[in-house]
N, C-alpha and C positions, 0 to 999 in steps of 0.2 A: 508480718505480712510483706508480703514481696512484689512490687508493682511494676509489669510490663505493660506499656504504651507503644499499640500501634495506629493506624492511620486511619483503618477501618472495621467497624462494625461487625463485620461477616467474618474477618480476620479474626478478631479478637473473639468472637464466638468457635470459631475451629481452632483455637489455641488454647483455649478453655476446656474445649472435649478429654486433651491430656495433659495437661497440667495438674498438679496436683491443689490441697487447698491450700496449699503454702504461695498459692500465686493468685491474686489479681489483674485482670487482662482490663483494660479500657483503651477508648479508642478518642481520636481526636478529629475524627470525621474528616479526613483530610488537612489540607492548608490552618493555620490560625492565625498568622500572621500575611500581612500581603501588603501592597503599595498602592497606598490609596487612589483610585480613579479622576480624583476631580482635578490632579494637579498633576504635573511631572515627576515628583515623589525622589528626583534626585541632584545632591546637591555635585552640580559640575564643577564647582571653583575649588570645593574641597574631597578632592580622590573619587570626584564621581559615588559621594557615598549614599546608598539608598533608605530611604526613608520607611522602614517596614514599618506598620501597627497593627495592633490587635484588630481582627476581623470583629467588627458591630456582631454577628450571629454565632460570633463564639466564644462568645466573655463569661456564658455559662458553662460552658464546657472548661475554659481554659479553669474558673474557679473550681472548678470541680477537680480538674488535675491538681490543680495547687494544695488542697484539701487534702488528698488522698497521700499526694507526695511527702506530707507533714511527717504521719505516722505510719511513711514505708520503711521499713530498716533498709530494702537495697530498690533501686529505681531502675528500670532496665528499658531503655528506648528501644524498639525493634521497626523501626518506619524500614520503608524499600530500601536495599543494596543498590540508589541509582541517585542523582541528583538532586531528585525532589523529592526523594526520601531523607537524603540528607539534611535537605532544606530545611523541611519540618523537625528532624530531628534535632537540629540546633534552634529551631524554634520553640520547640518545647523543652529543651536543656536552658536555654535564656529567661524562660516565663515561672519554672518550677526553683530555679537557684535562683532566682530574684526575692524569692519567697522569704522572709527574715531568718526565721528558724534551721532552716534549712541554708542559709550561707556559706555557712562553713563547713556545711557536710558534703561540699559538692561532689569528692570523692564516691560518695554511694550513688553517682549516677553516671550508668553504663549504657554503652550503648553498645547494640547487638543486633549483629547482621544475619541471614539465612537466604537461601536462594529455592528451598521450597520448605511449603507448612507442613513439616512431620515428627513426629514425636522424636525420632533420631537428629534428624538436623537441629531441631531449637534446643534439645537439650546439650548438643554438642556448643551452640554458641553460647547458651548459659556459661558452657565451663570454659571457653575461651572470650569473657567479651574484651571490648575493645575500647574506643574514645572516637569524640567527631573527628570523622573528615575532613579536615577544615578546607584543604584542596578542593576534593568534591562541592562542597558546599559554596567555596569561591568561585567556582565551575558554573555554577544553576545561578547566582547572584549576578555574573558577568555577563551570564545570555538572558538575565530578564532585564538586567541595567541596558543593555545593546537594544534591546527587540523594544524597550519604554522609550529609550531615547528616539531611533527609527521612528516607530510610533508615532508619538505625539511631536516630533519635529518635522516629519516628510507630511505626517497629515493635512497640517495646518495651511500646508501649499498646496495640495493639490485641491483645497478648496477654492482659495482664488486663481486654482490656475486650468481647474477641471471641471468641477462641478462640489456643490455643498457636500456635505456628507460623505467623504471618502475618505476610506482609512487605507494605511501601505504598512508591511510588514517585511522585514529581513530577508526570509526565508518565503515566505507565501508571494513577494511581488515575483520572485525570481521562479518559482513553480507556478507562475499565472505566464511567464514571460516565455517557455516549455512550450506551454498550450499554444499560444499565439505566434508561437514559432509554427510551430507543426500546423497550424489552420494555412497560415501563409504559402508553405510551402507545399499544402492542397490547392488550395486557390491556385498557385505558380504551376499545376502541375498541367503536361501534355501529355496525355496519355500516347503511347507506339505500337503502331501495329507490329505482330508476331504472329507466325505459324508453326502448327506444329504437325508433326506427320507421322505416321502410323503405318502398320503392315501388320492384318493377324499369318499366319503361317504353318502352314502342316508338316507335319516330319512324312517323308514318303513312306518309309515300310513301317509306320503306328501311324493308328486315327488317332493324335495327339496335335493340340493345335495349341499357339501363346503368342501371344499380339507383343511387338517391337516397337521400337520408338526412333525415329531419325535422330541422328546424335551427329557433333562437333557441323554444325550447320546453321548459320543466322540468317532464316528468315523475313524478311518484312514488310513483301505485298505478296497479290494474288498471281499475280503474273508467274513470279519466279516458285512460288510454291505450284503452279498448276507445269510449271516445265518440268521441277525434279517429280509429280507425280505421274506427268507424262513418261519418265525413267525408267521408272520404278513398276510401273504397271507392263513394259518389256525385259525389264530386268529376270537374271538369275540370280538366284539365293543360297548361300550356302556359310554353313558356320565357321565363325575363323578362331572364335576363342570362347573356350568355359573355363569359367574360374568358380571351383568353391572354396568357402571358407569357414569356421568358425566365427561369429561375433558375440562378444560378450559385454554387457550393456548393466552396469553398474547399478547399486541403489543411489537416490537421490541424498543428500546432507541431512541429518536431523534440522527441522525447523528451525527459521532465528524470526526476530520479529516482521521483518521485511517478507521472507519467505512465507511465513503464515497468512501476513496480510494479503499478499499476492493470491493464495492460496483459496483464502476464504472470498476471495473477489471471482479468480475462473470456476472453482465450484461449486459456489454456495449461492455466486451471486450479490456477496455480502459488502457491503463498503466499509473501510479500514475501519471505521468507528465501531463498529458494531462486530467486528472481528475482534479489537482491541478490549472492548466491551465483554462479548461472552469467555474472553482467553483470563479476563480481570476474576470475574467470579470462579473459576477454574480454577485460578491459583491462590483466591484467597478460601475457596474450601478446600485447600490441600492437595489436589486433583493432579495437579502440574506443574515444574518448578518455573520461574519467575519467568513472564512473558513477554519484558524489555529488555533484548538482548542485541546482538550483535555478533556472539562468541559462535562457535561450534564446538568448543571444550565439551567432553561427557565427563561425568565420573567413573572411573575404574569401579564401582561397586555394582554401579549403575545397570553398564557395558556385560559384565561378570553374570548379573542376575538375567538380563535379556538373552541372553548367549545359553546358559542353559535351559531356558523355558523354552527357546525355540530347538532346539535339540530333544527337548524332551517332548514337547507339541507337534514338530514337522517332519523329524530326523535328521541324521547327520549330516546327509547332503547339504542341505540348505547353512549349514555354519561355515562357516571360513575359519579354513586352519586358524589363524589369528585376528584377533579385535579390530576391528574398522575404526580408524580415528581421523577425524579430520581436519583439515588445516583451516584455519581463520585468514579471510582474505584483507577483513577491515582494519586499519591501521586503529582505529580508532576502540575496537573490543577489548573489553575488558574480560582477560582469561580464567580468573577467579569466579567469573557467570559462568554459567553452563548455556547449553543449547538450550529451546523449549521443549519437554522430554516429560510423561508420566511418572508421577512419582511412587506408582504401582504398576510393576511390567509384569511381575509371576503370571498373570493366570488374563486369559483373553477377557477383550470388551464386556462380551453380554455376559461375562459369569462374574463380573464384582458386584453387579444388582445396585448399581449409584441412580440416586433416586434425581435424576437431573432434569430440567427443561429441555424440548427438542432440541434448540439451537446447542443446549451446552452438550446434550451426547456426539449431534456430529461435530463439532470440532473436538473432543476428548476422542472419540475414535480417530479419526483423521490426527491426530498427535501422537494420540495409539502407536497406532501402523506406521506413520512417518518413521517413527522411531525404532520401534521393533525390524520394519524393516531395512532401516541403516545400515544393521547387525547380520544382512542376511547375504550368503552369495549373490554370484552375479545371477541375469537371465543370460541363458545360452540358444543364440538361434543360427541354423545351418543356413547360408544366402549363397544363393546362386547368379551368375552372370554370365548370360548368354551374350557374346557378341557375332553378330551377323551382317555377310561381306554381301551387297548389292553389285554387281557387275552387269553392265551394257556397251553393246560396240555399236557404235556411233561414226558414219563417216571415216572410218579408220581409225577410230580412237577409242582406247576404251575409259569410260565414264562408271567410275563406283561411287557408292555409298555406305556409310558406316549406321546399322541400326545395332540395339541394345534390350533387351530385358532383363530386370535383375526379379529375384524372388526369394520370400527369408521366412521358416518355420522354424518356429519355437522348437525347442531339444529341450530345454529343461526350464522350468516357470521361475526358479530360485525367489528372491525377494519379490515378484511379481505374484507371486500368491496370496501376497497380501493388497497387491493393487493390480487386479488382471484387467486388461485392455481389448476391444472389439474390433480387431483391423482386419481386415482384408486379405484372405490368405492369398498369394499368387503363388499356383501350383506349375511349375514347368517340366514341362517333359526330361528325360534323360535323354544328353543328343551328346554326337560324338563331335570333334574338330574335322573339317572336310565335308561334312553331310551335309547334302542336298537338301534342300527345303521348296516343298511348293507354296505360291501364292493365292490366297483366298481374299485378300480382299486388302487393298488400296484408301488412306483417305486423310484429309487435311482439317485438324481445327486452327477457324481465325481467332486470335488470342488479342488482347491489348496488355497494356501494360496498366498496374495500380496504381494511385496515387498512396503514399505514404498512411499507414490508418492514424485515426485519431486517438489520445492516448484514453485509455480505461484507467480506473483505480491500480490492477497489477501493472501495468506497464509504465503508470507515471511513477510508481512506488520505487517501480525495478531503475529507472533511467533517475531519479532522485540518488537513491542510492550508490551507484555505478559513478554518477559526478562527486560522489561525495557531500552533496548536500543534506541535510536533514538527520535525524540520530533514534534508534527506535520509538524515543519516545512522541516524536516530532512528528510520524508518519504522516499519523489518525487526524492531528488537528490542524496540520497543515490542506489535506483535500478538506476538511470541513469548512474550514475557513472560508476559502477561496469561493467556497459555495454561498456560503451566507453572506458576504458581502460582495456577491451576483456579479464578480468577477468573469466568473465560466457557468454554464449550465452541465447537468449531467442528462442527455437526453438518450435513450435508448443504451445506456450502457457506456458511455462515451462522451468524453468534456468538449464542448466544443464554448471556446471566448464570446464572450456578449458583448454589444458596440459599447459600452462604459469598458468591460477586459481591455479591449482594444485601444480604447484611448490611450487609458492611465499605461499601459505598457510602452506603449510609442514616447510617450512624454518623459516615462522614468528611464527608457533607453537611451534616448536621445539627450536627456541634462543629466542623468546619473547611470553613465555607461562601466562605469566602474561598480559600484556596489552593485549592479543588476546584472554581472560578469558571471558566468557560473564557476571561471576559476579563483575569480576572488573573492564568491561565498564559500567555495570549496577552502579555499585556504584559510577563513575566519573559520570554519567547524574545525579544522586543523589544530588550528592557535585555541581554541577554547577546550578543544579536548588536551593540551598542554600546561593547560592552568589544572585541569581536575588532577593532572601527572605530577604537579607543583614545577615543573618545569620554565613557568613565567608568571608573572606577577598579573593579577586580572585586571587593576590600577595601571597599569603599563597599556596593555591592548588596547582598554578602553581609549584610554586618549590617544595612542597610536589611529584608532579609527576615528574620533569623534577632530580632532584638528582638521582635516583636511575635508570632513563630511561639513562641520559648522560653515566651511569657508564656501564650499558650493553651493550650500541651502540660500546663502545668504545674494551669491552672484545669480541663481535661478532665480529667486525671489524678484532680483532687478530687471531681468534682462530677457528672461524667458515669456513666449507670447501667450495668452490664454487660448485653449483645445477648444475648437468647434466640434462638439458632437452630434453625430446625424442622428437625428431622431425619426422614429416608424411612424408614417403618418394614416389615421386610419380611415379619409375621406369620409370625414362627416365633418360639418361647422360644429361649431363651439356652441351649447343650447344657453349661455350665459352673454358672453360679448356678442354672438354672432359674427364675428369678424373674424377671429382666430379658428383654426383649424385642431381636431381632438391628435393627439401624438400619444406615443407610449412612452414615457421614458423609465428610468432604473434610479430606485432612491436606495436606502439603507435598507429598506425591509422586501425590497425585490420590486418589480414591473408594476406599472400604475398609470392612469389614464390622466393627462391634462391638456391646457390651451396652452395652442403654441406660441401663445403671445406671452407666457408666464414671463413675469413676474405684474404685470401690467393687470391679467388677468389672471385670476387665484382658481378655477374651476379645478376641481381633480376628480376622480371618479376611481372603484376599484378594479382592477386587468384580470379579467376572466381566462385561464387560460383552457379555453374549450377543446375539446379532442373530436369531437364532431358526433357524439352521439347520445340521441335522448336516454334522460335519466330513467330507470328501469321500474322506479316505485312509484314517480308521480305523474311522468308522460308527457311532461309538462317541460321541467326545465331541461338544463344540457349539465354531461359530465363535464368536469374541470378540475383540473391539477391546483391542487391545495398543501399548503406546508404546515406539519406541527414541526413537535420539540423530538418527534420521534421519525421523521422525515415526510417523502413527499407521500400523499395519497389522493385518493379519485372522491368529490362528492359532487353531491346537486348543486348548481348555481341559484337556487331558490332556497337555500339554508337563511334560514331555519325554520323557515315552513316546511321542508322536506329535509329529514336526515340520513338521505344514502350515504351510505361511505362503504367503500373498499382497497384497502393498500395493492391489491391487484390492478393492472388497468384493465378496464374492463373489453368481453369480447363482441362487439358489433353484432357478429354471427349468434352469439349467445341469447344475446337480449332480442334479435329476431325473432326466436325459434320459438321463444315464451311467449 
């Protein structure tokens, strides 16, 4: 018997479907080893070396492996092609060759990689496997030693120097530090006025009419726009330039883990986690190749099979002479990955009849198409540009204006038939160079200027990204995080810093302006993607960071003043001292009610977060935002007398009407 060990359950039941009985698939349910919580877990005086031990909840599983691995003739590892696939994988190569019997057989155990779950790809790694990583796995070792150290060293100060119960991370302070920027620089902002000006217009010999726009003109009171419309409403009108053109507007890249996540946050509405989440079960039922990437690599078999299905599905137009391949921008991607891509292109969506969960069909279609449409011509649209000469004599002078319309219809849909768009067609007349144009109507909008938006799920992912920070696996648990330890709130779609964000960012800016740098995180995801390359030594970096981090920890420690934090006061006395005043403040597990004489006075109470409207079952109490394990949703604030709940927030209007 032959035993392959992968990481999950679900895994190892769709590797079972084709395997033959010459194979046993078991799973190791994730991590089994890990660095125990109650301590620092690593020793700094000797190479930084980390203290892993068996996870208490998997000592039955691990004997179970150990057991199996006795009487396997050949042992075959198949954890993730990523970091912490390798992790585990030397974790369970360390647990089963520990095993007596098996000591000296270490040779029968292999380990083997694949980038999707198909009968072609595993058996292909069967016949070439390989050995650990040990790069890789000095890779995942280095940035969980970095992120413990961080951790449990920056924590311990911001307790006495902020408030109890505050944790800091690597990677998460510096993506909280993002948010707090961009709030800042809303606050800082002045909005400007601007105008904009208009002219619809008729061609003389056709009843054809199409509205212009005042061009090469800065606007920015009433005054001066009510003079050029004074102009303009004596003006003559006549055309000075058409230009048409051809434009052809490309398919998007196949998927990478960034762009998915992006993806399932503008149209699904979905946050990274639960992107990351439905794309998990995708690929461990075979669905779609491996969903922490970085790459744009396809396979040539891949590319080949897409290419003729859409030829044989759309027709020939829609193919490009030759294969669409695209370039990888990240220094940091690993081209042995592939894009995230279907690991069944032949025959469209609804005709594989996959028995999936809502959330799993739309993201498997949307993977679908993504992909299929990679492989597809361009869209081709005909855009027109009218430009239009304003002339007035004035006093001896003559006074022009330069107005513009442009206009773009589709010619040909190419890859856009797989993702058609609802825009607004602007139809312009046919006009010649020199024609005359009468005026129909004259008129100004007052504009302001935006302040900068606040970043969402795709747009912190996208600008993480772009600096270099963070690495596909990192996306998902870095917005989570941030959340859970009430860093930022996500309130309509959009992060905005809570007065604790704000503290601890001011404080880690201000005594640790170097590690909260985004080019000198940038630079450490650099250097640790250099150890996975075996390019540097992980023992080297670490202490390269941790010397100069020990020596600040220890001058802040001395010198640095403790953070006053404003607290929300909710003008009622304290029902306990009477003297003190009820505030909100933020602990570890989110917003909560106490006296603001704390620590003096111990009252706490729990922070309703009401939305203003009576509960719809009992009449009685009010909706309020409540948090599980599965995120935010709506119930009664008389729970558990009353059980309303709805992950919807609910519509005021609605609960009227009933």
């Amino acid at each position: 018997m032959k035993l392959i060990i992968v990481e999950s359950p679900t895994k190892a039941n769709t590797l079972s479907k084709f395997l033959g009985s010459d194979y046993e698939v078991d799973s190791t349910r994730g991590h089994i080893k890990d660095l125990p919580k109650s301590k620092l877990s690593i020793d700094i005086e000797h190479d930084f070396k980390p203290d892993y031990q068996e996870i208490e909840k998997k000592k039955a599983v691990i004997k179970s492996l150990k057991q199996k691995a006795k009487s396997a003739e050949q042992i075959f590892i198949a954890t993730d092609p990523d970091r912490e696939g390798e992790a585990i994988a030397a974790h369970v190569e360390d647990v089963i060759s520990s095993n007596l019997k098996i000591k000296n057989q270490k040779s029968k155990i292999k380990r083997i990689t694949f980038h999707e779950i198909t009968k072609q790809a595993v058996e292909h790694a069967l016949s070439n496997p390989t050995v650990i990583n040990r790069n890789l796995v000095d890779a995942q070792i280095s940035r969980r030693v970095l992120d413990r150290l961080v951790g449990y060293k920056l924590s311990p100060l911001l307790w006495k120097k902020v408030r109890r119960g505050l944790s800091a991370g690597r990677v998460q302070s510096v993506a909280v530090r993002l948010i707090v920027d961009r709030e800042m620089e809303i606050k800082a902002f002045k909005p400007e006025e601007y105008w904009e000006i208009y002219a619809n217009l008729k061609c003389k010999n056709q009843n054809a009419k199409f509205v212009v726009q005042l061009i090469k003109q800065e606007i920015h009171d009433k005054t001066t726009a009510d003079k050029i419309l004074a102009d303009l409403e004596k003006a003559e009108y006549k055309v000075s330039d058409v230009k048409k053109r051809e434009v052809r507007k490309s398919p998007y890249p196949p998927f990478t883990t960034s762009t998915l996540t992006q993806a399932g946050a503008r149209l699904f509405g979905w946050s990274a986690k639960k992107t990351m989440s439905v794309a998990q079960k995708l690929y461990e039922e075979g669905l779609i190749t491996y969903h922490r990437t970085d790459s744009l690599n396809l396979s040539l078999d891949a590319v080949n099979t897409a290419r003729g299905f859409i030829e044989k599905e759309y027709g020939k137009e829609y193919l490009p002479e030759k294969p669409h391949f695209y370039k990888t921008h990240s220094k940091s991607a690993q081209e042995a990955h592939e894009a995230i891509r279907p690991t069944v292109v032949n025959s469209k969506v609804k005709n594989q009849n996959l028995k999936l969960e809502q959330s799993e069909q739309k993201l498997y279609e949307l993977i679908w198409k993504r992909f299929m449409s990679c492989q597809m011509n361009p869209a081709i649209y005909n855009e027109t540009t009218i430009d239009v000469e304003a002339l007035r004599q004035a006093q001896g002078k003559l006074i022009q204006y330069s107005l513009r319309a442009s206009g773009q219809i589709m010619k040909f849909d190419g890859w856009r038939v797989l993702f058609p768009i609802d825009t607004e067609i602007v139809l312009l007349p046919e006009v010649n160079k020199d024609e005359k144009l009468d005026k129909v109507r004259i008129w100004a909008d007052q504009k302001f200027t935006l302040a900068p938006p606040r970043y969402n799920e795709a747009s912190l992912i996208k600008t993480l990204e772009k600096l270099g920070i963070g690495r596909p696996s990192t996306y998902a648990p870095i917005i989570t995080t941030i959340q859970i330890r009430s860093y930022v709130e996500k309130i309509d779609k959009v992060f905005i810093p809570t007065t604790i964000g704000f503290a601890v960012t001011e404080f880690l800016v201000k005594n640790f302006p170097i590690e909260l740098d985004f080019g000198f995180t940038a630079e450490m995801e650099e250097d640790l993607d250099n150890i996975a390359l075996g390019k540097i030594k992980w023992e080297t970096e670490m202490k390269k960071f941790w010397t100069p981090f020990e020596k600040k920890l220890k001058s802040v420690e001395k010198t640095a003043e403790r953070v006053k934090i404003e607290t929300e006061k909710l003008g009622k006395k304290c029902p306990d001292c009477k003297d003190g005043e009820l505030v909100i403040r933020v602990g570890r597990f989110g917003k909560f009610i106490s006296c603001s004489t704390f620590p003096e006075c111990k009252h706490t109470e729990k922070f309703l977060d009401k939305v203003g409207i009576k509960c719809p079952d009992c009449k009685t109490g009010e909706i309020v935002v409540k948090k599980s394990k599965k995120g935010k949703f709506y119930g009664c604030s008389r729970y558990p007398d009353c059980k309303f709940a709805s992950w919807k927030k609910p519509n005021i209007l609605q609960f009227q009407k009933k």
